[in-house]
C-alpha positions as CSV (number, residue, x, y, z in Angstrom):
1,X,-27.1,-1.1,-89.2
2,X,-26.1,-5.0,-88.7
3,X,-22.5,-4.2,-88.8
4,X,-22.8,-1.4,-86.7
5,X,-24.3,-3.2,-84.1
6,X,-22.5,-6.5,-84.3
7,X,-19.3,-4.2,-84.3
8,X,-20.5,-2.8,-81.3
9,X,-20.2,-6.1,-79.3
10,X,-24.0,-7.3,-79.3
11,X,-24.1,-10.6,-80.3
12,X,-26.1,-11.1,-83.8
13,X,-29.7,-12.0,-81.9
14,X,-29.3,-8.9,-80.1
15,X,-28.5,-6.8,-83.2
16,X,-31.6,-8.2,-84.9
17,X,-33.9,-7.7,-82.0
18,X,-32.5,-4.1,-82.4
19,X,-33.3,-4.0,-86.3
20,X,-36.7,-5.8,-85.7
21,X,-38.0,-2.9,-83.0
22,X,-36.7,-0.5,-85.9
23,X,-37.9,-1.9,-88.8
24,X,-40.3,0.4,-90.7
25,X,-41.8,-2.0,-93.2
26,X,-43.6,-4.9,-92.1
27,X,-42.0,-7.4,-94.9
28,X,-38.3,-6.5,-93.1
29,X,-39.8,-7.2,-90.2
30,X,-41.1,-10.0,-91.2
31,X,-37.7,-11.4,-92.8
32,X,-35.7,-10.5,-89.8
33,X,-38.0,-12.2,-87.5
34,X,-37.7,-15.2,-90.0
35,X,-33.9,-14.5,-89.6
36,X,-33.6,-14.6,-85.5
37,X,-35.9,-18.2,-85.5
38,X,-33.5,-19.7,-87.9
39,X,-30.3,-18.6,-86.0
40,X,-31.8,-19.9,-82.8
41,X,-32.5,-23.1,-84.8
42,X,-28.8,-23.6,-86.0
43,X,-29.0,-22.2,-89.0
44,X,-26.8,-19.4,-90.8
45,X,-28.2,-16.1,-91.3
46,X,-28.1,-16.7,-95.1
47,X,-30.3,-19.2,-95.1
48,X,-33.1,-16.7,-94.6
49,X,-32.3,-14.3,-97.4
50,X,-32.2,-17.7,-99.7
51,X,-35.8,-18.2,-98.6
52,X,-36.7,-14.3,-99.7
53,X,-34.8,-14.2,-103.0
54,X,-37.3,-11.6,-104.4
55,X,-36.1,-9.2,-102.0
56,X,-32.5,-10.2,-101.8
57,X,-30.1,-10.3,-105.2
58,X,-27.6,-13.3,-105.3
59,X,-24.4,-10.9,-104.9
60,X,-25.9,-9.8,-101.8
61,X,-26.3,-13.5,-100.2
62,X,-22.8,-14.6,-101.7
63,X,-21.7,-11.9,-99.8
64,X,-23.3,-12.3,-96.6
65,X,-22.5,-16.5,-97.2
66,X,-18.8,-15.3,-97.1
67,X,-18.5,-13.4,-94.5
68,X,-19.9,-16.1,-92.1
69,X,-17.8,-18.4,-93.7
70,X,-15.0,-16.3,-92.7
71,X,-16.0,-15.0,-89.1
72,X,-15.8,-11.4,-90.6
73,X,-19.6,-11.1,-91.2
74,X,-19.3,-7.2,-90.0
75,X,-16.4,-6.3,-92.5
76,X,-18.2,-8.3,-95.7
77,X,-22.0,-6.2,-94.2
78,X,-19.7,-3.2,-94.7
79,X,-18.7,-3.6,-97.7
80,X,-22.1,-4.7,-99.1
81,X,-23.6,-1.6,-97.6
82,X,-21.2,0.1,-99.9
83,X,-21.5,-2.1,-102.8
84,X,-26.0,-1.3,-102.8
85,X,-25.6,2.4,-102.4
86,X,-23.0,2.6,-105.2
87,X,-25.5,0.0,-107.2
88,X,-28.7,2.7,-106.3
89,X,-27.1,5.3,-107.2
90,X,-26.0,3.9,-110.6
91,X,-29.5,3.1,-111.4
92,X,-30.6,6.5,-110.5
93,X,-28.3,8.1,-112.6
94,X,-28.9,5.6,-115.3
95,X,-32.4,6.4,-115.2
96,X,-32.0,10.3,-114.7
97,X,-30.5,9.8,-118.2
98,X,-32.6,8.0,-120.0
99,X,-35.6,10.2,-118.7
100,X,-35.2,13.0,-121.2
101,X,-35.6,10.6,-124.2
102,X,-38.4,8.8,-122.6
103,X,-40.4,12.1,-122.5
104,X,-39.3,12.5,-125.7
105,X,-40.7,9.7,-127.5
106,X,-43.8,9.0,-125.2
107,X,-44.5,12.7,-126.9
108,X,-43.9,11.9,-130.0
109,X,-46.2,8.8,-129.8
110,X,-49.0,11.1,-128.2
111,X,-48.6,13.7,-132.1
112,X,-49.0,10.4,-133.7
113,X,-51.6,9.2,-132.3
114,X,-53.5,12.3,-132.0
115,X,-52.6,12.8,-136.0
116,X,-53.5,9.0,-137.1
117,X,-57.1,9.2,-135.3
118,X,-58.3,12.5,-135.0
119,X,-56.7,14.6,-137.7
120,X,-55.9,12.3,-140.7
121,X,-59.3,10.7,-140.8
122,X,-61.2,14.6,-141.1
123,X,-58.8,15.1,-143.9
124,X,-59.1,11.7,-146.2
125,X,-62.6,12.5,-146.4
126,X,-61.6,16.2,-147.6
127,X,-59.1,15.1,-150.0
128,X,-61.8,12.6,-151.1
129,X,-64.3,15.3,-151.7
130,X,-61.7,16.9,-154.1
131,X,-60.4,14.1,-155.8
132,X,-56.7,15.4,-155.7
133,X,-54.0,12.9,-156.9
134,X,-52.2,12.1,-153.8
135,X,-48.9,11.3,-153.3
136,X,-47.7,7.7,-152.4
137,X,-46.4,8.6,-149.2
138,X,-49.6,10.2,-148.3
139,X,-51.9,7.1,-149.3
140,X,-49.9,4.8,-147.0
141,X,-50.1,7.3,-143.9
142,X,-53.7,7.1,-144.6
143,X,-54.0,3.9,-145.2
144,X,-52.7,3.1,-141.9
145,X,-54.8,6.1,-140.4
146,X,-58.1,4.0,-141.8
147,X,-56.8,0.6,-139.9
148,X,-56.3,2.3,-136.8
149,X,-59.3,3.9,-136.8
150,X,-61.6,1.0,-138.8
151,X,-62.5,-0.9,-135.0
152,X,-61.8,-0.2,-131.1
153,X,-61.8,-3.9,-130.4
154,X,-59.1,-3.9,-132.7
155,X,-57.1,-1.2,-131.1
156,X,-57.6,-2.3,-128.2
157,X,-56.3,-5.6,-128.9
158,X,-53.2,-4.7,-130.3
159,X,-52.5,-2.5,-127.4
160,X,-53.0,-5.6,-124.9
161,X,-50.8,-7.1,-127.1
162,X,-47.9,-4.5,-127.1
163,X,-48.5,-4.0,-123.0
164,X,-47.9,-8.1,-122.4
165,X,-44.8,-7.8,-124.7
166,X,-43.3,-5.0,-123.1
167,X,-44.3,-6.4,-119.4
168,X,-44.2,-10.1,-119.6
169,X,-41.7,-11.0,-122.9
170,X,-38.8,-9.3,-122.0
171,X,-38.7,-10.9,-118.9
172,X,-38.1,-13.9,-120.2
173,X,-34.7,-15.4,-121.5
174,X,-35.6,-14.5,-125.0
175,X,-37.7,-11.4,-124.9
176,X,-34.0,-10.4,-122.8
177,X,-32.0,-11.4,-125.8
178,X,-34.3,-9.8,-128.0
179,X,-34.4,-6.6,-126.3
180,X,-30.9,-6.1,-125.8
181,X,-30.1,-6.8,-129.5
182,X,-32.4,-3.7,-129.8
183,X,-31.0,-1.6,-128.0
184,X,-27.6,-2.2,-129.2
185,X,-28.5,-0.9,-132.5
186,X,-29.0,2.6,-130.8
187,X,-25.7,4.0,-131.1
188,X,-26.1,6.5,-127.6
189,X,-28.1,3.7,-125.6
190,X,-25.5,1.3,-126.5
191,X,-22.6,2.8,-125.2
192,X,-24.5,3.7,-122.2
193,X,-25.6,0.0,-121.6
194,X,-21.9,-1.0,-121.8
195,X,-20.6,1.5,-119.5
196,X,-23.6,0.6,-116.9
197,X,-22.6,-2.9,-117.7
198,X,-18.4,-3.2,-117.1
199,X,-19.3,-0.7,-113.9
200,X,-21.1,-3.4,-112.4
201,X,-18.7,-6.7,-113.3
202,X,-15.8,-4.8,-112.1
203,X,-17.5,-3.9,-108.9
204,X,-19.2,-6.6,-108.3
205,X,-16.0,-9.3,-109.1
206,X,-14.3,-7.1,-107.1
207,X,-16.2,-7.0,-104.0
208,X,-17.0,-10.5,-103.9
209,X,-13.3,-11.7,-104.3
210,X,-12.4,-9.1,-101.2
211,X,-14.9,-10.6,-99.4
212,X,-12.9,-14.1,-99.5
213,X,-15.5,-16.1,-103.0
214,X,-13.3,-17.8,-104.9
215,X,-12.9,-16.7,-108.6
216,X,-15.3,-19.0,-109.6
217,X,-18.3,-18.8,-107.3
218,X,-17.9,-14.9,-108.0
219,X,-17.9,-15.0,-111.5
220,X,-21.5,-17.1,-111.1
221,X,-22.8,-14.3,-108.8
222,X,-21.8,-11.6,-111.3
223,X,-22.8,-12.8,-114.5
224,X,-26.2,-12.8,-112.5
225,X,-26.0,-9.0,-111.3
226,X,-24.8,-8.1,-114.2
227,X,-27.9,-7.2,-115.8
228,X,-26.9,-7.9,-119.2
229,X,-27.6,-11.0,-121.3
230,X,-24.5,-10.6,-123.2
231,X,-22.0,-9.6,-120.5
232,X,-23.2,-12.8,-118.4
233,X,-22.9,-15.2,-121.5
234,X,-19.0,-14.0,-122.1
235,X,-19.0,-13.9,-117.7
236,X,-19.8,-18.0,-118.1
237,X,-17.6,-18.5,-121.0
238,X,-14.4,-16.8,-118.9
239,X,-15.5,-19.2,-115.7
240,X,-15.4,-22.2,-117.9
């Protein structure tokens, strides 16, 4: 909508007043608000996305830096605009795949749960009562039957535990590292993480150079939307 309206002749205050009277959501119209005051200060219109990097990714500021830099701020908004929706849609269909499996296995946990608590502990105490010779495997199923069911605190505190290591780890540096090592053991995950992976370096190299980055401020902006520990630590090596 910027480049449209830009394009159309208005002068950039005039296309945000435009955007701010049509925002829907009260942050963008809060950040474009933000945006106008800082033009009429002096400032570039990048500044203000700086300020709200949670909303805005670095390719998308690198992009928006160049095209000011450049006087073609409508042609690099274009391209951007196709660069998101292309991005949006590959994390849609990323995440249309993955959904089967995910139902899959949140399944599978729900059996095994529903075995390891409810069903395993009614049957130790039968096999008890008969004093059958078990098998090995069977005596370590239930012995791990008995912990889970031996205290609720317990549990419970395990769980916590699992929920901040799934939430809070693998946002870090390491827990990323970690996770990723993961998943590249799982032979159809891995292939899928490299495809998803070399889609976005060659479109996002590719749409920052067009819009006038050099080689080497570009390859800093994609190792970062690359989304991949691995890919960005090879992206790094290539810039050096």
């Amino acid at each position: 909508n910027l480049s449209a309206t830009i394009r159309a002749g208005l002068n950039i205050i005039e296309a945000l007043d435009i955007l701010i009277a049509d925002a829907g959501k009260n942050v963008m119209r809060k950040i474009l608000s933000q945006a106008k005051f800082n033009l009429q200060k002096g400032q570039p219109l990048s500044v203000t996305f700086v300020q709200y990097k949670k909303y805005f990714p670095p390719v998308f500021i690198g992009m928006v830096k160049a095209g000011e830099a450049s006087g073609r701020l409508d042609e690099s908004l274009d391209k951007l605009n196709s660069y998101m929706t292309k991005e949006y849609n590959l994390v849609r269909k990323v995440k249309s795949a993955m959904a089967y499996p995910i139902i899959l296995l949140v399944a599978s946990i729900g059996v095994v749960s529903m075995l390891l608590f409810f069903v395993l502990p009614r049957l130790a105490k039968s096999f008890q009562m008969s004093k059958v010779e078990l098998p090995l495997v069977t005596k370590i199923v239930i012995g791990v039957s008995n912990v889970f069911t031996y205290s609720v605190i317990l549990d419970l505190t395990v769980l916590a535990a699992l929920v901040w290591f799934f939430t809070y780890f693998r946002k870090t540096k390491m827990g990323k590292v970690f996770f990723m090592q993961v998943l590249f053991k799982i032979p159809v995950v891995r292939d899928l993480i490299k495809k998803v992976a070399l889609v976005r370096l060659t479109r996002t190299l590719g749409g920052l150079i067009s819009s006038g980055i050099t080689i080497i401020e570009a390859l800093d902006l994609t190792a970062e939307a690359v989304g991949n520990e691995r890919y960005k630590k090879i992206i790094l090596e290539s810039k050096e």
